[in-house]
C-alpha positions in Angstrom: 85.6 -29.8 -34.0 87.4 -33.2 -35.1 83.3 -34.5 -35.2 82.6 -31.8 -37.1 85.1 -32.8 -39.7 84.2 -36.7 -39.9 80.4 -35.6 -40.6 81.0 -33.0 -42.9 83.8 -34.4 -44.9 82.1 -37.4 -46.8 79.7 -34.1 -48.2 82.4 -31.9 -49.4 83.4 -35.1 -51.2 80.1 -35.6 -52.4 79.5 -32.1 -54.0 83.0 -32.1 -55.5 82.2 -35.9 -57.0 78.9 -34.4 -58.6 80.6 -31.2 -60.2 82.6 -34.0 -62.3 80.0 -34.8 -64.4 80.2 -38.3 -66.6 84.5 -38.1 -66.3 85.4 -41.9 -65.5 87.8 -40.3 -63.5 85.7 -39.5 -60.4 86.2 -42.4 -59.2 90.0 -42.2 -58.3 88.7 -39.0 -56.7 86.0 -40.4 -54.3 88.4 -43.3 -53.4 91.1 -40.7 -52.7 88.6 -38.8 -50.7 87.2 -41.8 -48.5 90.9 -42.3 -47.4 90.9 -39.0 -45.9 87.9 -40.0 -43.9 89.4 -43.4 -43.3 92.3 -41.6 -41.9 90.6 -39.4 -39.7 89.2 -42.5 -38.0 92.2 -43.8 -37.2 93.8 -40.5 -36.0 90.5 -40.3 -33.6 90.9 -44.3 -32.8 94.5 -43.3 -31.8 93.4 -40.4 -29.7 89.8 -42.0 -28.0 89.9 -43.6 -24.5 88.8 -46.8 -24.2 88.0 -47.3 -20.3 85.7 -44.4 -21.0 82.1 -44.8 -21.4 81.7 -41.3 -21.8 81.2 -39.5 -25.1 84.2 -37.8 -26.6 85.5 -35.4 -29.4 81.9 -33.8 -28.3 80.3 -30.8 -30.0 77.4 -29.4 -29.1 75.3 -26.5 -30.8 71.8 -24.9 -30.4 70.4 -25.5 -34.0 67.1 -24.3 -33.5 66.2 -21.7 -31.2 63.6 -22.4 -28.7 62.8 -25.8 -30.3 65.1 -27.8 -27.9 67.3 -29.1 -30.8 71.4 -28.9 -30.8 73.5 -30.1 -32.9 75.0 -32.5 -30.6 76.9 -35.6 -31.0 80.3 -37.1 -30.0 81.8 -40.4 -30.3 81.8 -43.4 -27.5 83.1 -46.8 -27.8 80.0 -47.8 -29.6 80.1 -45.5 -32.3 83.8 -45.6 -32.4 82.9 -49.3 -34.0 79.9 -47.9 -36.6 82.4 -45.1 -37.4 85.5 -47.3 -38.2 83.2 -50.1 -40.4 81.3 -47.1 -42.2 84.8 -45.3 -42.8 86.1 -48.8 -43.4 84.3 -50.0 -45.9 83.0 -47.1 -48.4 86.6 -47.2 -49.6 86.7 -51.1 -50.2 83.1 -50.5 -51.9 84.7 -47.8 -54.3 87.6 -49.6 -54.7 85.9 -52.5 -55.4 83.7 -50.9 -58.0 86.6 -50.1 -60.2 85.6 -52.1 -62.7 82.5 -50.9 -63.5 81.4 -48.4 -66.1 78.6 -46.5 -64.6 76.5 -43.9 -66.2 76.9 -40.5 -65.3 79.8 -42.0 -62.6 80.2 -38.0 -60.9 76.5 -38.8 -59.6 76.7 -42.5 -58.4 79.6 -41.8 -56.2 78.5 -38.6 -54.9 75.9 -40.2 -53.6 78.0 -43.2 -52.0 79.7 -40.6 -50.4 76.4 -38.8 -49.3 75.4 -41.6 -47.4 78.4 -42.1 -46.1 77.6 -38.7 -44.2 74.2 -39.7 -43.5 75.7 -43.0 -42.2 77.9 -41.1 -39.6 75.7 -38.6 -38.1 73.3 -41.6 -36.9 76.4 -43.0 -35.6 77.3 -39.9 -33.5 74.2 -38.0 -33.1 74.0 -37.3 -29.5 70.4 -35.3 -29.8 67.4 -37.2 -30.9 65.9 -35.1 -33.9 69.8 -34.7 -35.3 69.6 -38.9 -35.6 66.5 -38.8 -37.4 67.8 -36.1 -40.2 71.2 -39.1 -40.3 68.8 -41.7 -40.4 66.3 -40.2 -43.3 70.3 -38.1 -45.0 71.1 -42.2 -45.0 68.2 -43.4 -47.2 67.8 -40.8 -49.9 70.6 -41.3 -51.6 70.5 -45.9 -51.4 67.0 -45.2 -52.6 68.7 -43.2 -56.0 71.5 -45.5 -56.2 69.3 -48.5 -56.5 66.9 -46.8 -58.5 68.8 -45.3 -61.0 71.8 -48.3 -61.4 69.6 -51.3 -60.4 68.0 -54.2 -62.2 65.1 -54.5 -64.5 62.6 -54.8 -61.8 64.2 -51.9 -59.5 61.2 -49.7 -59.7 59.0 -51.5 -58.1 61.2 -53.5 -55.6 62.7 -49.5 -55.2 59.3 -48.7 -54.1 58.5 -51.6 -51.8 61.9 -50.4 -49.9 60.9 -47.2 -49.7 57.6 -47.4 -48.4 58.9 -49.4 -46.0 61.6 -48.0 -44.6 59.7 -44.6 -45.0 56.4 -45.9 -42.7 58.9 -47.0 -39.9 61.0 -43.7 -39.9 57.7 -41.7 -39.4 56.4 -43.6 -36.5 59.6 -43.4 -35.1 59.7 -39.4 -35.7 56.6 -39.7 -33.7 58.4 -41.4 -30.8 61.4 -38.8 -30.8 58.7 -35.7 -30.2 56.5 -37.6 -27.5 60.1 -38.1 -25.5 61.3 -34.7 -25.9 57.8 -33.2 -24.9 58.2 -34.9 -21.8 62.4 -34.5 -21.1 63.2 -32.1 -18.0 64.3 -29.7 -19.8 62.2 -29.6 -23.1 65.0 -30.5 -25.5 65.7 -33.8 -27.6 69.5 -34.4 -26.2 69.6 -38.4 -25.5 70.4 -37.4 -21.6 67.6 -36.1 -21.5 65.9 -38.8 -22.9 67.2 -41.2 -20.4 65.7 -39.1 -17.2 62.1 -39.1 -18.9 60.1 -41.6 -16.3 57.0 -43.1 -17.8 54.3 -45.3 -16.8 55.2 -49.1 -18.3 51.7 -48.9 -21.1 53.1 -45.7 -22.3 56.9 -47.1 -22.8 55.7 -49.7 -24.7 54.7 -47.1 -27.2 57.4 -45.7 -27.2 59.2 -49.2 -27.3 56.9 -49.8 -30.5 57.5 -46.7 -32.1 61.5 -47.0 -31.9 61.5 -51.0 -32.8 59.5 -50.5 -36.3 62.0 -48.5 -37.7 64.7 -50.4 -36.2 63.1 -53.6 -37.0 62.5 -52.8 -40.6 66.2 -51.4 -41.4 68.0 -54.6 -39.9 65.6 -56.3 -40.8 64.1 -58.6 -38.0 61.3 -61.0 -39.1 58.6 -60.2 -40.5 59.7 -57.0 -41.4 62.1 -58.4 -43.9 60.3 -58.8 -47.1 62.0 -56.0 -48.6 65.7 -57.0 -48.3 66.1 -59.9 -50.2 64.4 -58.4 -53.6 66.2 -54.9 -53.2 69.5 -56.4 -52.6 69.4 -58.3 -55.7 68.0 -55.6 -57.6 70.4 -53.2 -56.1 74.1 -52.8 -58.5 76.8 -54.4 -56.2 78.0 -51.3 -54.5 74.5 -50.7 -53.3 73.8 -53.9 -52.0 77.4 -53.4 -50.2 75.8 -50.5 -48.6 73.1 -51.9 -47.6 74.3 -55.4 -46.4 77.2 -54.0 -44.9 76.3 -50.7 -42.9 73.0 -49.5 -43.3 71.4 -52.6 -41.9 73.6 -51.6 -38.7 71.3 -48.5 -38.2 68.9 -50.6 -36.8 71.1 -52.4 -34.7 73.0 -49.3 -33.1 69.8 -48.0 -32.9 68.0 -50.4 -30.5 71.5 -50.6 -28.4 71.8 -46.8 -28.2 68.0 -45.7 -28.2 65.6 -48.0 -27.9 66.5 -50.2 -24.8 67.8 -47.2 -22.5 65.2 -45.0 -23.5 62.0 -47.7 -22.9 63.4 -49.8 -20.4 59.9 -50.8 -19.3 58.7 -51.5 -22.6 61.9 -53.3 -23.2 61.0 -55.2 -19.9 57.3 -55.7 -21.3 58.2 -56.7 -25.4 61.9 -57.4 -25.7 60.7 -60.9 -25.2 58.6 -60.6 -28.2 61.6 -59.1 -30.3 64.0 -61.6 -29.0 61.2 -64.3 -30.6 60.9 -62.1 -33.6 65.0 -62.4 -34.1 65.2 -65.9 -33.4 62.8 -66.8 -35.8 64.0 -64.9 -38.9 67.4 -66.7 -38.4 65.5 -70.2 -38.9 63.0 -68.5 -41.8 66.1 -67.2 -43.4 68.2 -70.6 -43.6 65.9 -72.6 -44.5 65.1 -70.0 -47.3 68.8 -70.2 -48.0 68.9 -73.3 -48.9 66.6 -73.6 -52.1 68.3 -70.3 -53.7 70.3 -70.8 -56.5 70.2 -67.1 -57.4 74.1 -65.8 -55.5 72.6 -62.4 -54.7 69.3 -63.9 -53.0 71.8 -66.7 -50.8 73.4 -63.8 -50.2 70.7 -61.7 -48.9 68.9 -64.5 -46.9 72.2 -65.2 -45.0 72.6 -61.4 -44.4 69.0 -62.1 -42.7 69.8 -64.9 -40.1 73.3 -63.9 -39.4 71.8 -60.3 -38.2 68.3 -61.8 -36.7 71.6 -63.6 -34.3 73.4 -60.3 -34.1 69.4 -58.8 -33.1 68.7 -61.8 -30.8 72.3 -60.5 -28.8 71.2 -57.4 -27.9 67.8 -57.8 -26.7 69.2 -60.0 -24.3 70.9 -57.4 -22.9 73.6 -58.7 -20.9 77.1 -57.9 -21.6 78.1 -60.9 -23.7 75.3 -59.9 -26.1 76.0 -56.9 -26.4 79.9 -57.4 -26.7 78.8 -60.2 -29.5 76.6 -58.3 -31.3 79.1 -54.9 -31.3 82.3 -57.1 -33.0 80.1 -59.5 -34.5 78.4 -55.8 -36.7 81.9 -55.2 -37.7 82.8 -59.0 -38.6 79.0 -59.2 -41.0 79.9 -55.8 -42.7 83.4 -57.4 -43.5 82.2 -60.4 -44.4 79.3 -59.6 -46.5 81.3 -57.2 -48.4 83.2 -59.8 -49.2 81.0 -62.5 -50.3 79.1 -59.7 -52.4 82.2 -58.7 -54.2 82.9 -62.2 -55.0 79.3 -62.2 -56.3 80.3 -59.6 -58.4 82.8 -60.9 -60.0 81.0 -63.9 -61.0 77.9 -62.2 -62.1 80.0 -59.3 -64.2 82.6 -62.3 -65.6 79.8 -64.9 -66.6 76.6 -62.7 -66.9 74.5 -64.9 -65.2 73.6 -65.7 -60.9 72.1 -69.1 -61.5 74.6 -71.0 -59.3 73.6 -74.1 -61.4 75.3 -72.7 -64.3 78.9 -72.6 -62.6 81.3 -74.9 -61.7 85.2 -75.9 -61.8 86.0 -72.3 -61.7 88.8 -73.2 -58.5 90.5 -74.8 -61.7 90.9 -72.0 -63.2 91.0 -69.2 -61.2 92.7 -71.0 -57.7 93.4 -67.2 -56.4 90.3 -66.3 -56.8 89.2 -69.5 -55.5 91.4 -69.3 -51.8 89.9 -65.9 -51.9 86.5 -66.9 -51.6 86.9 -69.6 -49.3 88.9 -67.4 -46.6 85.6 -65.1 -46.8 83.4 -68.1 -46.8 85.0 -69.5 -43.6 84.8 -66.1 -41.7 81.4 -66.4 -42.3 80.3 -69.7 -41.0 82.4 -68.8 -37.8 85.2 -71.2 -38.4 87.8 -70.8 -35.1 90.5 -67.9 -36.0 88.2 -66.7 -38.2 86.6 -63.2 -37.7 82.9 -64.7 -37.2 83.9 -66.9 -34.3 84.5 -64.7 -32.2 81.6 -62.7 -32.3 79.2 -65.5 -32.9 80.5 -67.3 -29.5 80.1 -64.4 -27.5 76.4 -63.9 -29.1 75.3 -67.8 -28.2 77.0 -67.4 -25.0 74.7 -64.0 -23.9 72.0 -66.1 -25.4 72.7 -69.1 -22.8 73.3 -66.9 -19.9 69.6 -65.6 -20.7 67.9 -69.3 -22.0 69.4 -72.4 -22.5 66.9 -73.1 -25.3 67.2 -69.4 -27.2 70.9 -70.7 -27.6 70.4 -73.5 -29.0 67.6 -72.7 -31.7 69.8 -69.4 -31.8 72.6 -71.6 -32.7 71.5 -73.6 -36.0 72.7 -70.5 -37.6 75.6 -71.7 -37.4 75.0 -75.4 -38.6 72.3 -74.0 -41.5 75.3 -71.6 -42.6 77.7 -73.9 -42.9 75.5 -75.7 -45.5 74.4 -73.6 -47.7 77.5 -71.8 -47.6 79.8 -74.6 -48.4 77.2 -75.8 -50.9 77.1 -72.4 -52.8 81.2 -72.9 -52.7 80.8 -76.6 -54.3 78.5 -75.2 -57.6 80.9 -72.3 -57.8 84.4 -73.1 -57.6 84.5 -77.3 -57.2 83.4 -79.9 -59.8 84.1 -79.6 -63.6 84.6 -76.9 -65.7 82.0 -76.1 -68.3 81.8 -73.8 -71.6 81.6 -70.9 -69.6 83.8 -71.4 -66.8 86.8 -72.7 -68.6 87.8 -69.7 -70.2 86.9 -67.6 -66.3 89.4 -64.7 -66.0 91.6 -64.9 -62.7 91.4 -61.6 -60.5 94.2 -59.1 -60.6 94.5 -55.6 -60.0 92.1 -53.9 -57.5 90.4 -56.9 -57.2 93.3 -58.7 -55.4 94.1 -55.6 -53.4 90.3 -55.7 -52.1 90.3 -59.8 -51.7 93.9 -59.0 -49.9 92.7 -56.3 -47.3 89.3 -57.9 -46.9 91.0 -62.1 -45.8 94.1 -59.9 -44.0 91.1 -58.2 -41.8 89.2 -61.7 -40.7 92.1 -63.2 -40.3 93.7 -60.7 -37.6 90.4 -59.9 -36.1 89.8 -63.7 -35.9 93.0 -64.5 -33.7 93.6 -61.2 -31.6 90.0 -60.0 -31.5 90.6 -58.1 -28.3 91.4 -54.3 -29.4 88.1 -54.6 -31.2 86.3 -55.8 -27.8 88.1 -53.5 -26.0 86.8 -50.9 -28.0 83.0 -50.9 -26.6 83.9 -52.7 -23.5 83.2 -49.6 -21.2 80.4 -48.3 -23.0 78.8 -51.5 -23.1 79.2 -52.3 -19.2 78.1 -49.0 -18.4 74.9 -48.7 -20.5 73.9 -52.0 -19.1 74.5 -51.5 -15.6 72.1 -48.1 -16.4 69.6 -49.8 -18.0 69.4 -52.3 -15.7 69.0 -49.4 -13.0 66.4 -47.4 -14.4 64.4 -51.0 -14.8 64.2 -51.2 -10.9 63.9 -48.1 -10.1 60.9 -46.6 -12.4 59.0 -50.3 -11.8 59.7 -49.6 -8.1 57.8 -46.2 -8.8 54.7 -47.7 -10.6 
């Protein structure tokens, strides 16, 4: 029942958020109520097994009689990661929004804590039409929050998101009811989906299908167009969302349905998708460097350092994969973070021309250490949260291509620059009208900075409870994938 619980508790909030109306106030609530979800995850952290690959805290439920679907889902050491980043960071994004005055404030966190709901289910859906009803419960209410609170132009970038997102989930709808009218034992469990054997044309379909939706929601090159625009346009807690978990989705998605379930069409394309990922991390730097907007740097570096975390798992060796699980949690940390520093400097000097900042380090030197710790975790500096992660990623990468490393790899190098150039406008060089009278951080704002450089500063030098965390799951999914690779090709 403890699944059960983490699902359904993020909704309660919700509703309770939304009966409060315009009271300010709501947001002590929904920050009081993400902590109980926050501490749930650590209760089921302190009870889970590691060395087992195997689901736990499992429920399972016919939903709809003599359709096949149940209510199932459970927690492994994958999800066990999405669960503790989503659960993580919603109260760091409400915390974090403290200072903000938003209209009708009982709706905008309801939905923040609607999604969060959304965001768990595809985490722990065990049964193939139950992640689909996460993955749409998940974009309903981003698609509000950024068109009710975003920018001037969030109608129609609102739209281009939508339509996006929307033509991926349906194709991949499509997918899920092809591969439960051909399970055993006509249901959509993800067991079940596993024991399907098709002939390699038809599983890259399927492989198709799956990858669209995924490919859009990380998202992989070309599929990308949509991010960078939404994310500015989105207010600061949704870009958080999106930046931060939802764009994981797509990831846990390919890792938990798309590679096990088409392993042929994984054998036939993953090539192709590999290419795809590789190439958006060189698009998106070199994009990088001519922004001078902070949200758009931002969202082009949220593009490459995923297309790295995407290139890692279709791979799909246990490096990768180990890479691209810590290295989810390290981008949602670290993204949070830059975006909230974004926030500050947008809300405190109402512009995101980087050109018009400078010398703020004099000023506001807190602030200032704050932003470089984040900064560094980011561009993988050693003991830094990103190095990890980013190592283990270019060293799946090698073991599969010594030349996929190496291109892989100038996300590093193409970080570092624009990065530590965005850092020089900001916070180096002279002050100016505007920055000279910058107000240093206090309050929440140093309790967020302080949790969020505490985090990739432990993760960065004793990363190993994290890896330890997906370890089994990771080996063991591999080891079947592999499998059912050489044995269906020995069948056709």
């Amino acid at each position: 029942m403890e699944i059960l619980l983490l699902i359904f508790l993020p909704l309660v909030g919700a509703v309770i958020a939304s009966l409060s109306g315009k009271s300010q106030g709501v947001k002590t609530l929904a920050f009081i109520w993400s902590l109980l979800s926050l501490g749930l995850s650590a209760y089921l952290l302190s009870v889970f097994n590691p060395n087992s690959p195997e689901p736990q805290f499992t429920y399972d439920y016919p939903w709809f009689l003599y359709s096949g679907i149940r209510f199932q889902a459970g927690i492994d050491g994958i999800s066990m990661l999405m669960v503790l980043l989503t659960n993580g960071l919603i109260p760091l994004i409400i915390l974090s929004s403290f200072k903000h005055h938003y209209r009708n404030p009982g709706a905008f966190y309801a939905l923040i804590l609607f999604m969060q709901s959304g965001l768990l289910l595809v985490f722990t859906a065990l049964d193939g039409f139950l992640f689909y009803i996460g993955w749409e419960a998940a974009l309903i209410p981003i698609y509000f929050i950024c068109g009710i609170w975003g920018g001037e132009n969030r109608i129609r970038v609102n739209l281009k998101f939508f339509i996006y997102t929307i033509f991926g989930s349906l194709i991949m709808l499509l997918g899920i009811i092809y591969m439960a009218s051909h399970t055993p034992d006509g249901t959509f469990g993800i067991q079940s989906f596993y024991k399907v054997t098709l002939d390699p044309a038809t599983q890259g379909w399927v492989f198709w299908a799956f990858f669209l939706a995924f490919a859009v929601k990380m998202p992989v090159f070309p599929f990308h167009t949509w991010q960078p625009d939404t994310y500015t346009e989105a207010p600061t807690a949704g870009s958080m969302l999106l930046a931060g978990v939802m764009l994981k989705m797509g990831i846990y998605g390919a890792i938990r349905w798309l590679i096990p379930v088409a392993p042929l069409g994984f054998a036939e394309w993953g090539p192709v998708a590999l290419l795809l990922s590789i190439t958006g991390i060189v698009y998106a730097s070199i994009i990088a460097f001519k922004q001078k907007d902070i949200k758009r740097l931002i969202a082009y570096s949220s593009i490459a350092h995923v297309g790295l975390i995407a290139a890692g798992v279709f791979v799909w060796n246990v490096k990768g994969l180990q890479g691209a699980m810590i290295q989810m949690l390290n981008h949602g940390i670290n993204v949070f973070g830059l975006f909230f520093v974004a926030d500050i400097l947008i809300r405190r000097m109402e512009t995101r021309d980087t050109d018009k900042m400078g010398g703020i380090a004099a000023v506001a030197p807190t602030f200032a250490v704050a932003f470089l710790v984040i900064l560094l975790g980011t561009i993988a500096l050693p003991l830094t949260n990103g190095f990890i992660g980013e190592f283990l990623l270019l060293m799946g990468l090698y073991n599969y291509n010594l030349w996929a490393s190496v291109i892989a790899g100038l996300t590093i190098i193409f970080g570092a620059v624009y990065m530590l150039r965005m850092y020089q406008r900001t916070m180096l060089g002279n002050t100016n009208e505007v920055t000279l009278n910058f107000k240093e951080i206090d309050g929440t704002e140093k309790l967020v900075f302080g949790i969020v450089c505490l985090l990739i500063i432990v993760i960065g030098v004793y990363p190993n409870p994290i890896l330890h965390i997906s370890e089994a799951t990771v080996k063991s999914l591999v080891e079947m994938v592999d499998g059912r690779i050489q044995g269906i090709s020995t069948t056709f």
